[in-house]
C-alpha positions in Angstrom: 134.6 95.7 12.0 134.4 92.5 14.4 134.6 92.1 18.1 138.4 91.9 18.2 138.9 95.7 16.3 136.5 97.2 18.9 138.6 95.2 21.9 142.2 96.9 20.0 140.7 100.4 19.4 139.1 100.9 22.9 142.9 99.6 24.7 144.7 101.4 22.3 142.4 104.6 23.7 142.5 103.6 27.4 145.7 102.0 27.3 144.4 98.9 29.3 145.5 95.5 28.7 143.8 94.1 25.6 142.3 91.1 28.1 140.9 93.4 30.7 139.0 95.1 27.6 138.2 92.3 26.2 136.6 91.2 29.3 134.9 94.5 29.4 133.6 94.3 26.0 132.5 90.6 26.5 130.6 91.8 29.6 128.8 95.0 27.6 127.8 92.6 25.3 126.3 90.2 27.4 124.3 92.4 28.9 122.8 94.1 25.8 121.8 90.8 24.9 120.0 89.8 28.1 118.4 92.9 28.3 116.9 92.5 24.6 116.2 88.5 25.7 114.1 90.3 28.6 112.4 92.7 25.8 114.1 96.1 27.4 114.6 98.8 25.2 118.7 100.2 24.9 119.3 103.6 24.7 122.8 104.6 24.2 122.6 108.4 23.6 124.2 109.9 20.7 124.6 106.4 19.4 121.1 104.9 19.0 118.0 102.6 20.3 118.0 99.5 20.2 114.7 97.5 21.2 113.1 94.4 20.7 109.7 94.6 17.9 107.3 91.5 17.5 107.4 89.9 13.9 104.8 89.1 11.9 103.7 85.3 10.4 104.5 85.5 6.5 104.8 83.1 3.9 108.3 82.9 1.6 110.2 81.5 -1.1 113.1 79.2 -1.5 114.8 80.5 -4.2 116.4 77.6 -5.9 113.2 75.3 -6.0 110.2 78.4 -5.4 108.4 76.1 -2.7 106.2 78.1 -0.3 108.0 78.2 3.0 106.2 79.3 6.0 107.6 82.4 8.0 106.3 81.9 12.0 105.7 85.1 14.1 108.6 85.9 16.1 110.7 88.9 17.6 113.1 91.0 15.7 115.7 93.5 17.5 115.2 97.1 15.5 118.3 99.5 16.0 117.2 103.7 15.1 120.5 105.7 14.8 120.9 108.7 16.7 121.2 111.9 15.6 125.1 112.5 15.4 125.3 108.8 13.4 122.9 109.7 11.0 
């Protein structure tokens, strides 16, 4: 499913305009991504958490020659469904 099946399913729900929920969508999305830039935790009940978890430094392959890559520490967004997705 992609961005423009979410934006047809929620007007064909509410009936809206597909550009008004498109806007909407745009907006809910923007949002979930500053707040996971800002290191905020999402809770959407009945759906699932979303937060932001720090990454460790590792080392890795490249598959087609086997050099050693190196992995550098980062931050990786973790999503834990809720209970009724599970």
């Amino acid at each position: 499913m992609i961005k423009q099946d979410i934006v047809n399913r929620v007007a064909e729900k509410t009936g809206l305009p597909k550009s008004r929920v498109e806007m909407a969508v745009d907006a809910f999305f923007e949002a979930m991504k500053q707040a996971l830039k800002n290191g905020y935790r999402i809770e959407l009940r009945g759906f699932g958490v979303f937060s932001v978890r720090p990454r460790k430094r590792g080392i890795g392959r490249n598959p087609k020659t086997g050099a050693v890559v190196p992995i550098p520490e980062g931050k990786t967004i973790r999503f834990k469904p809720g209970k009724e997705l599970r």
